[in-house]
C-alpha positions in Angstrom: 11.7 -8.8 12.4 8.2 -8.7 12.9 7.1 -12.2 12.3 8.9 -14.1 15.3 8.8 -17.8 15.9 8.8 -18.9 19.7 9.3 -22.1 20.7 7.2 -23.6 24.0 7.4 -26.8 26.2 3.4 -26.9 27.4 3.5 -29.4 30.1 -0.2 -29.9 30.4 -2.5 -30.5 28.0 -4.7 -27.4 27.3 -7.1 -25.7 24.3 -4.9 -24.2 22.0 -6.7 -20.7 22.0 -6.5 -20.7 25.9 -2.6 -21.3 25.9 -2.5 -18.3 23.6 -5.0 -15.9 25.7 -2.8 -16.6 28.8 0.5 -16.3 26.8 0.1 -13.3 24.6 -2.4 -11.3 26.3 -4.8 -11.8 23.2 -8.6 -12.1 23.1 -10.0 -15.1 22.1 -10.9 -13.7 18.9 -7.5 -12.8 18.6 -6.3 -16.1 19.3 -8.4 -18.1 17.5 -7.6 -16.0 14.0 -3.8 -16.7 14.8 -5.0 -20.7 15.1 -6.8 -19.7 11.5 -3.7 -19.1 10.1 -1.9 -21.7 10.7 0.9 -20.0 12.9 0.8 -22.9 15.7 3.0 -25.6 14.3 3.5 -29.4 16.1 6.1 -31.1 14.8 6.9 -28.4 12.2 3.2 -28.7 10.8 0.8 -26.0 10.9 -2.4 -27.2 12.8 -5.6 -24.8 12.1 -8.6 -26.7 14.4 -9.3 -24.0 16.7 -10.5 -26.6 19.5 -7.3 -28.3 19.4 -6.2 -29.2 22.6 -2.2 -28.7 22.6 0.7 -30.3 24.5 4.3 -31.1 24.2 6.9 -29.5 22.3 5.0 -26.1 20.4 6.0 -23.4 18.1 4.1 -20.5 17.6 4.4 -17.6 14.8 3.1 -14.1 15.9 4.0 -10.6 14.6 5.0 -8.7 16.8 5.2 -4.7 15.5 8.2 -3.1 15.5 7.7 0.9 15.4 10.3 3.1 13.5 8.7 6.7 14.7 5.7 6.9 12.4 3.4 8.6 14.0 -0.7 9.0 12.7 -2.0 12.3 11.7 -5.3 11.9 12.7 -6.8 9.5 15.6 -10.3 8.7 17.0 -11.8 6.2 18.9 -12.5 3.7 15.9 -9.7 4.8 13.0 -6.3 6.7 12.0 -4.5 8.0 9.3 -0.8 7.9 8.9 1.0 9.9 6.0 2.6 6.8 4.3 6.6 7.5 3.5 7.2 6.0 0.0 8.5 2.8 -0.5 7.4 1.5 2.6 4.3 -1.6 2.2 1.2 -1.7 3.8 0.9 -4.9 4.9 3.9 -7.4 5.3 3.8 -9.5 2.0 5.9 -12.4 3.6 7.0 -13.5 7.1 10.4 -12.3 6.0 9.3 -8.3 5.5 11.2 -6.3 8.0 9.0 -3.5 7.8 5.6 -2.5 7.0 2.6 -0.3 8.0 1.4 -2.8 10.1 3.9 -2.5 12.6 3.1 1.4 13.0 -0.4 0.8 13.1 -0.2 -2.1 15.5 1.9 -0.4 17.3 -0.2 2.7 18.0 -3.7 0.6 18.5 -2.9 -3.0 19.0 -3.7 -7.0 17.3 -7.2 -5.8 16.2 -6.1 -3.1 14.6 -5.6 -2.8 10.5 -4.8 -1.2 7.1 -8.3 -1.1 5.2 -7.2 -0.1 1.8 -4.1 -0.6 -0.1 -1.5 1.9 -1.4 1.5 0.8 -3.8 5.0 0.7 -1.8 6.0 3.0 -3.8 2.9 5.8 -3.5 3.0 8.0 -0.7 0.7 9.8 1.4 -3.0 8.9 3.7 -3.6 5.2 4.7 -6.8 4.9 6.8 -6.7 2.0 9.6 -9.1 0.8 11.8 -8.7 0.6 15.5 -10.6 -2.3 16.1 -13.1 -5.3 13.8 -15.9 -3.4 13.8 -14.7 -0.2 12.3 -12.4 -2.6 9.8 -15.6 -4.1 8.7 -17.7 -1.0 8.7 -14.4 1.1 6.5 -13.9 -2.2 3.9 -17.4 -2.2 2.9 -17.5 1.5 2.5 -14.6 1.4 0.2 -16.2 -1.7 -1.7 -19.6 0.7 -1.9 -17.6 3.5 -3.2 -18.1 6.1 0.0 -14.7 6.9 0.3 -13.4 9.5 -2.0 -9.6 10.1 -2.8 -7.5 12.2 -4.8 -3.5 12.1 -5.3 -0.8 14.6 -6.4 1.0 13.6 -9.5 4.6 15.2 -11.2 4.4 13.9 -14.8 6.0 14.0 -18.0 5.1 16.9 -20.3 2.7 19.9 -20.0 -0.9 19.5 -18.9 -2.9 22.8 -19.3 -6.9 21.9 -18.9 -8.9 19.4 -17.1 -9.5 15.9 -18.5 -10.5 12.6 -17.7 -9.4 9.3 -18.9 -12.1 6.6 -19.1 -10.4 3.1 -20.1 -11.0 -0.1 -19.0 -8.1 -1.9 -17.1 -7.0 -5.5 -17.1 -4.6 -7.7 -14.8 -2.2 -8.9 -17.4 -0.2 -12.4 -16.9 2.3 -12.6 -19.2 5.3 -10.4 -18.3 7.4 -11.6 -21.2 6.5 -8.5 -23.4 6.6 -5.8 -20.7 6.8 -5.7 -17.4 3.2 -3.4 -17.0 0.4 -5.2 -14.4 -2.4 -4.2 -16.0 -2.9 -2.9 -19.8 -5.4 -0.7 -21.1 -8.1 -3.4 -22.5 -11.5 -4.0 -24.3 -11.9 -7.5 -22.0 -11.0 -5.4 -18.6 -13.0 -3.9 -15.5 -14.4 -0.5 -16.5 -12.0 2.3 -14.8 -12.3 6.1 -14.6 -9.7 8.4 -13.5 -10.4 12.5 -13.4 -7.1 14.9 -13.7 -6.9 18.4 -13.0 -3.7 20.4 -13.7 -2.3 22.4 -11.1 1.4 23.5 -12.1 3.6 23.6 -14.9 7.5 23.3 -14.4 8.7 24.8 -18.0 12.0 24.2 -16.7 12.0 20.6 -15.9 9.1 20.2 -18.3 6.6 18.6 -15.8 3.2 19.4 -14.3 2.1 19.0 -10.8 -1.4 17.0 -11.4 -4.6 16.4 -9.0 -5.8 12.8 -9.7 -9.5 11.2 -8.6 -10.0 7.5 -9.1 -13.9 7.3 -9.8 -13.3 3.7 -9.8 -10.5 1.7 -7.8 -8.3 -1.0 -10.1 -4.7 -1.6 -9.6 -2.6 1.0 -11.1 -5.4 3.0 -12.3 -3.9 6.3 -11.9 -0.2 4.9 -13.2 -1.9 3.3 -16.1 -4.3 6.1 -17.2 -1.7 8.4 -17.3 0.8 6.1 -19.5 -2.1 5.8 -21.7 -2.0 9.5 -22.5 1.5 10.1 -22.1 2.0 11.5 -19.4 3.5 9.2 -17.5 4.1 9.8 -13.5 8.2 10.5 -13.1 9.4 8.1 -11.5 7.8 5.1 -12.2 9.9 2.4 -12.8 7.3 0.2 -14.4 4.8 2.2 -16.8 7.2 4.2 -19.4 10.5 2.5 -19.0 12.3 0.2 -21.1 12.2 -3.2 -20.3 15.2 -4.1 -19.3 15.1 -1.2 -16.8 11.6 -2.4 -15.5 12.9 -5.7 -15.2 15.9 -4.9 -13.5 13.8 -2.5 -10.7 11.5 -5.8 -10.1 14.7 -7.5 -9.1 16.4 -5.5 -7.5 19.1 -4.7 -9.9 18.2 -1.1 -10.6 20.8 1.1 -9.0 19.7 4.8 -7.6 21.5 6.5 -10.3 20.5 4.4 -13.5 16.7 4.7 -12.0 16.8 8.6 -11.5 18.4 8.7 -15.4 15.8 6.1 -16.6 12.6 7.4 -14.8 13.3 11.4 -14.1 13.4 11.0 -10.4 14.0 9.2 -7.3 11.1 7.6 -6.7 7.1 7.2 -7.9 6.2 10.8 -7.7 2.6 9.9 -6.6 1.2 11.3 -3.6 -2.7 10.0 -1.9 -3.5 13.4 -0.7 -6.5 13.9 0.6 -9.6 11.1 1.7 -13.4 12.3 2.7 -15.5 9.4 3.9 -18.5 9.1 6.4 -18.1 7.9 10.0 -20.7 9.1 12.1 -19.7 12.7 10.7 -18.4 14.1 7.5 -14.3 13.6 7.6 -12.2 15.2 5.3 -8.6 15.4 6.0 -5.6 16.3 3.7 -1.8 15.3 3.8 0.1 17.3 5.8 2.9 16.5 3.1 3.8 19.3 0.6 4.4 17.2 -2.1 5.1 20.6 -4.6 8.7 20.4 -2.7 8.7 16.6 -4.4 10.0 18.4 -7.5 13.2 18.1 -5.9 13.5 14.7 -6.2 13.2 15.2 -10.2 16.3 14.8 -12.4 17.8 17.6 -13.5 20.7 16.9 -15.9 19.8 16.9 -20.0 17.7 13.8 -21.2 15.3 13.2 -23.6 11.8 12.1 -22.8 11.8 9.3 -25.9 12.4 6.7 -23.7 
């Protein structure tokens, strides 16, 4: 796991951030961010004073990555980019998460290094991390200017055969008791815009292969948009399913077979395939994933799409 909890007996009293410069290798930045967070506890409680001076009996919570083969795509001096699998997180979401892109990352590039941008577990495909604070800061706030560009690969429901664009606002919804959805289409959300271009139509299984650009960046823009005008992305077990079937994915209840029946396929067919951004030079790179093979992953006994 990750997150590991080790206990010390510190015999003289020193500065906190010193014991954990000497003990883990860190910087001081390093050390005084894992002070920040509350991950030195005394007498079970957190302490967060980065002067403290420590002694005594200690525990101290650090992650330590775990690697399972994941290698990046594309490195530099400052960044990479890994080809997320689906269903992995980004980021650890508690100190229990076994597994997340963090550990890859971290792995490859060390404590300094970080996710800059989020993806949905179950989305595949490019996640850009930095290598060190300066190109986190410098790659956050060109995503929060909107210098990044991104597109996505979609299979959804139905037969798509020109170019549109769905312009909707999008709102964070709080009450779940209705539907399970995070967001709704609403007059009271954040403005969101969402360009789809078609690309291929399966007559067979009745879906079409769809290129996705988020002009803007909300949660579940993409997933939402294309519920809005039915076309839902196969696979979703959230935005077109019943609710009992979305509530039962959320906790963990949804078996493999009763999900592929429900939502058409195996998992979120949603891809993040290609990212262009500015870093000194013009980058462009593209997913070495061929998601067109994804249609595999599609049910193929008889259903019908009312659902």
């Amino acid at each position: 796991m990750p997150f590991i909890k080790k206990a010390f007996t510190i015999k003289k009293p020193i500065k906190a951030f010193l014991f954990i410069i000497r003990e883990f290798n860190f910087t001081q930045g390093e050390a005084q961010r894992l002070i920040s967070k509350g991950r030195i506890l005394i007498d079970k409680k957190s302490i967060y004073d980065r002067s403290a001076v420590i002694d005594g009996e200690v525990e101290i919570v650090y992650f330590e990555p775990k690697s399972r083969g994941v290698k990046p795509i594309f490195t530099t001096k400052d960044f990479l980019i890994f080809d997320k699998p689906s269903g992995v997180l980004v980021h650890p979401n508690t100190m229990a998460t076994e597994y997340s892109m963090l550990d890859e990352i971290r792995t490859n590039s060390g404590q300094n290094a970080n996710a800059t941008h989020r993806i949905d577990m179950e989305t595949s495909g490019l996640l850009l991390a930095s290598r060190n604070k300066s190109a986190e800061r410098f790659l956050k706030g060109s995503f929060e200017r909107k210098k990044i560009k991104k597109s996505y690969l979609a299979w959804v429901k139905g037969k798509i055969d020109k170019p549109f664009y769905v312009e909707e606002p999008i709102k964070i919804r709080d009450d779940y008791t209705t539907n399970k959805h995070k967001v709704e289409i609403s007059k009271d959300g954040k403005y969101a815009k969402t360009d789809f271009i078609p690309l291929e139509y399966d007559k067979k299984l009745d879906t079409t292969l769809v290129e996705c650009s988020p002009i803007t960046g909300r949660t579940h823009q993409i997933r939402i948009h294309l519920f809005h005008v039915k076309h839902n992305i196969l696979g979703d077990p959230i935005y077109g399913t019943t609710f009992e079937d979305a509530n039962n994915y959320l906790e963990g209840k949804l078996s493999k077979k009763d999900r592929l029946v429900a939502t058409k396929a195996t998992r979120l067919l949603l891809h993040a395939n290609s990212i262009s951004f500015s870093y000194g030079c013009k980058y462009e790179i593209f997913s070495k994933v061929d998601f067109r093979k994804m249609r595999d992953e599609i049910y193929k006994g008889g259903y019908s799409w009312d659902i």
